[in-house]
N, C-alpha and C positions, 0 to 999 in steps of 0.2 A: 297857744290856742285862743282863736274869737271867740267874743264874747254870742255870738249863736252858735260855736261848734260846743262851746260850757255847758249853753243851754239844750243842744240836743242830747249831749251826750249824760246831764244829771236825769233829762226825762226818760232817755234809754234804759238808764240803769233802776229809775223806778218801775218801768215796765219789766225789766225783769226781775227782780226783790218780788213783785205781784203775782207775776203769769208763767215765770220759771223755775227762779230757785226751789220755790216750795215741794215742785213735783219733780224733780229731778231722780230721784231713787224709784219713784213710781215709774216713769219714764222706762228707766232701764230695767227696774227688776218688773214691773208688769203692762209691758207694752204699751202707756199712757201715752193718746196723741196731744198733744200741747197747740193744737188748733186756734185756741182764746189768743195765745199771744202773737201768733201771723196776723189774724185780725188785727189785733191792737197796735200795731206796725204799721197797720195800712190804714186804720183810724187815726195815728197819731202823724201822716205824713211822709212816713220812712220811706215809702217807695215811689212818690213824687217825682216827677222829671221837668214840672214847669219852672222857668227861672235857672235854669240850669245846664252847664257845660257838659258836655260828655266826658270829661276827666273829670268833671265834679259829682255826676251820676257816679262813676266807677269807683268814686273814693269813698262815699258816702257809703255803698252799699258793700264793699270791701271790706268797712271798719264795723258795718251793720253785723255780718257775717263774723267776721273775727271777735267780736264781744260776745257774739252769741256762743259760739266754741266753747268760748273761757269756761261758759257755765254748762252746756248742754250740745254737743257737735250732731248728738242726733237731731235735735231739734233746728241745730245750724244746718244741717241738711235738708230739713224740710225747707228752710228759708233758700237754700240755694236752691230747690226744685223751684220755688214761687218765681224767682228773682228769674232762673232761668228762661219759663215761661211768657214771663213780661217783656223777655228781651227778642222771645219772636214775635210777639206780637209788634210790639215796637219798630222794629225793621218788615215787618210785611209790609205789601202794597196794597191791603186789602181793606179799604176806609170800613167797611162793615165792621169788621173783626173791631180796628184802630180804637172805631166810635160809639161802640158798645160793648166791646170785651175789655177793653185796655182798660177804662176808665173802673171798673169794678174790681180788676185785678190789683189797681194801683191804688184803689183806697179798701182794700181789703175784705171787701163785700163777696169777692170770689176768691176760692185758693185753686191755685193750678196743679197739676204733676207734668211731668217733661217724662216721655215715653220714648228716651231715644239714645238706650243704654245698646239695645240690640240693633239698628238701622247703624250707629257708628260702629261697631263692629264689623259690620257686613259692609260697608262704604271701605273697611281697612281690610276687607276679605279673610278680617278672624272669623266668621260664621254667616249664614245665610239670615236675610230680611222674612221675619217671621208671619208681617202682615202683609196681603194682596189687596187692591182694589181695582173694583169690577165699574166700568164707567155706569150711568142708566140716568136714565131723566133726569136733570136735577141738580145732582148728584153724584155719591158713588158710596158701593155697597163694599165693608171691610169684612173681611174673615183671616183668621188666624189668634192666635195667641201670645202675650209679650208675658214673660214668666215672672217678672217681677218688675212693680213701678211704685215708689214710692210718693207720701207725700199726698196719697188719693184718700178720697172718701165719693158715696152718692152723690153728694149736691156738688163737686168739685169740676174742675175743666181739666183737660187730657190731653197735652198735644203729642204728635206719634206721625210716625211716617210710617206710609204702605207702600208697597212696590204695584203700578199699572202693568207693567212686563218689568223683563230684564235688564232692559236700558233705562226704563224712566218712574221713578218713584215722588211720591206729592206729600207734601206736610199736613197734616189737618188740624184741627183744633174739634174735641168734642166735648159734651158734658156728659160724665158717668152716669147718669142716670136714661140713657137713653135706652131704647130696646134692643135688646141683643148684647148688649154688655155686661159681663157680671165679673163679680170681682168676689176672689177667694185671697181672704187673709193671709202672712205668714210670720207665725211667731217663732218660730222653732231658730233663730238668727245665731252665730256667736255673741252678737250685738245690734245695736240699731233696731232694736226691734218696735219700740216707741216711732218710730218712721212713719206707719199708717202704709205700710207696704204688702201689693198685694198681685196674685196675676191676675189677669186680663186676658178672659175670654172673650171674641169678639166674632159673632154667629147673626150675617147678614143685617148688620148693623148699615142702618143708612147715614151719610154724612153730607149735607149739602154744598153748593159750589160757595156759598156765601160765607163757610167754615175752612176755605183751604185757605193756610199760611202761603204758603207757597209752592206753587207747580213744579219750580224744578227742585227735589228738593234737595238733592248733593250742592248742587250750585247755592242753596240758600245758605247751607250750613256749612260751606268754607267759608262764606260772609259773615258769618256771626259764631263760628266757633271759638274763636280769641275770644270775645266777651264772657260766653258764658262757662271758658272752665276759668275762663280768671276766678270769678265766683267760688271756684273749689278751691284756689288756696289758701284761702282765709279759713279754711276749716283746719286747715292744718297748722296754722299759723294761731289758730286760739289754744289748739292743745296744746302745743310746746310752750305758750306763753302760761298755761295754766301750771304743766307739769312744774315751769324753772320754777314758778312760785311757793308750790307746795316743795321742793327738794330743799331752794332755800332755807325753808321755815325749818325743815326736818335738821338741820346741817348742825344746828346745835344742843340735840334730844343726843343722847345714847352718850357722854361724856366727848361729845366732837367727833368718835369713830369714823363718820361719814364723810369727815373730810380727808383720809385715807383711799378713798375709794376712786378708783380709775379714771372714773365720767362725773364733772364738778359741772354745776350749774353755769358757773362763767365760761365754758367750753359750749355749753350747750346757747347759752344766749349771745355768742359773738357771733355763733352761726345764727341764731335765728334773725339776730338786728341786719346781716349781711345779707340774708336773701328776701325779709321786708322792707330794706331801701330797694334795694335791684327791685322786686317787684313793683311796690309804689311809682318808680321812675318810668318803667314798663307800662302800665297802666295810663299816664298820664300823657305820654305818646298820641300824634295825631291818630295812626293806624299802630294797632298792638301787634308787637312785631311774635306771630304762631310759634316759628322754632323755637325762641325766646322765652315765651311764657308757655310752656312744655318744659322746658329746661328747668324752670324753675318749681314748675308743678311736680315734678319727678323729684327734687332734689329735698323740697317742704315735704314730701310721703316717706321720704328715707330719715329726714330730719326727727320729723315725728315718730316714728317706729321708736329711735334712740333715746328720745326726752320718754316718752312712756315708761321704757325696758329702766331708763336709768332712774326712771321715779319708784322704779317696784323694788329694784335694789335697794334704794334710798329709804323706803318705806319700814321695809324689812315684812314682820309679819304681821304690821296693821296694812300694808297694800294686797295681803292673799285673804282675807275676809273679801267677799263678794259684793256687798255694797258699796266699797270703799272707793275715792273718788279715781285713785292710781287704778283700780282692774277696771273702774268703768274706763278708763283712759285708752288703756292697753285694748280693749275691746274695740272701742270707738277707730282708735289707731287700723287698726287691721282693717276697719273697712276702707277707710281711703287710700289703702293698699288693692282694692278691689272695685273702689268708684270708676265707673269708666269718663274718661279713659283710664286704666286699670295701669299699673306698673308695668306691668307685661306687654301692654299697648303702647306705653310711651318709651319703653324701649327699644320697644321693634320699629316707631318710626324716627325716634332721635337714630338707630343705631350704633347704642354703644356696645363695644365689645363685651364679651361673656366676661 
């Protein structure tokens, strides 16, 4: 490790000792958003792109993610919504957006949400494109509903696709506090409820020309879809690094018993070190090869399920107490079974057999 990757990475770990560890139970047992520490990520640099390679962008914010996991994946999900966000802006052609949105996103003065759990479904014709727009001066006016979009609050940015007809849909970028938007909470989760996740009513809401991402917007996001679910597998990649940890520790409590047991932490971490070099390698690629990292994003959602499942075993009955850090895991776990792309999504386009 360089002597600036030491130093980013002892100031990371101070930023979260501060702005995460502490509220972590709060988080999960009472839907706490951890908003201070996005901020403080983009106050201290983290989302930066000056002086820097595109496989040094993706490494940088890959390990951002992945640390964040270790302690908090809900909270590593709001960072993947931000991170998301950044990265259409960043590829638009739209200097307005580039020159006044990008630069607040990236030093943390804005936090974004990415509204386009339901638009990639309906692009893979698992369900219909929930939002319309209506061209008019200017502009164009959205109606419709997205049922749930994390990572939002009032003062926050919202990027989202609505369909113009049937053949052509546009990316927009807006800010939640506009009129016509309201947003209804949802706490009632398995998990992830600390998210800041909410639906999105959107009732003749204006957006102007100088807020689209981009016009075409299927076309925009085969271009930058590699990017930004690379960003989701470091969420997976933090639990399983967290689970080996805490099983480890467990391996020698109960007179060694544990080491009996089916699923050993060195089973779980040859797999996990095998698909974080393949991914790293992946990543660092001029162009990120889709099938590729799909492949491996599907394979880190199955990895993770197991490192969970075999921490609760491991745990015994300190992991079925409710604040425990194994149920919050097992929780967390299930939703990246559900992240779109969803497991059920990524198998219907890899096409593996039943």
């Amino acid at each position: 490790m360089s002597e600036q990757a030491s130093l980013n990475n002892v100031k990371l770990h101070q930023l979260l000792d501060k702005y995460l560890v502490p509220y972590v139970k709060k988080i999960d047992q009472e839907a706490h958003y951890a908003e201070s520490y996005l901020q403080k990520l983009g106050e201290a640099g983290y989302f930066t792109i000056t002086n820097k390679t595109q496989s040094g962008i993706l490494l940088q914010r890959t390990w951002l993610v992945e640390e964040t996991a270790k302690v908090c994946m809900t909270t590593a999900f709001c960072l993947w919504c931000h991170l998301a966000s950044i990265t259409y802006i960043t590829h638009s052609n739209n200097t307005h957006l580039q020159q006044n949105i990008l630069p607040k996103l990236i030093s943390g003065k804005l936090i974004a949400a990415t509204g386009l759990s339901n638009p990639l479904k309906a692009f893979a014709q698992l369900e219909r494109n929930h939002l319309t727009a209506t061209k008019v001066a200017g502009g164009y006016v959205i109606n419709g509903c997205l049922p749930a979009v994390s990572n939002i609050e009032q003062d926050h940015g919202l990027a989202f696709i609505a369909n113009v007809s049937e053949e052509e849909s546009i990316m927009f970028l807006t800010m939640c506090n506009v009129h016509g938007l309201t947003l209804q909470q949802h706490k009632n989760f398995f998990g992830l409820n600390g998210s800041a996740t909410y639906r999105c009513n959107f009732e003749d809401v204006f957006v102007s020309n100088e807020n689209i991402i981009a016009n075409k917007a299927f076309e925009f996001i085969q271009q930058v879809r590699a990017e930004f679910v690379s960003y989701q597998i470091p969420l997976g990649l933090g639990v399983i690094a967290a689970s080996v940890k805490e099983i480890e520790a467990a391996l020698s409590g109960n007179d060694g018993i544990n080491k009996s047991l089916r699923v050993q932490p060195s089973m779980l971490n040859e797999r996990y070190h095998t698909l974080r070099d393949t991914y790293r390698q992946l990543i660092q690629k001029e162009t990120i090869p889709w099938n590729q990292i799909i492949q491996i994003r599907l394979e880190v959602a199955y990895l993770t399920l197991d490192a969970v499942q075999a921490g609760m075993i491991h745990s015994g009955g300190a992991g079925y107490i409710k604040t425990s850090h194994f149920a919050r895991r097992l929780r967390e776990a299930y939703f990246i079974v559900n992240l779109t792309p969803t497991v059920k999504h990524l198998e219907k386009i890899i096409k593996v057999p039943a």
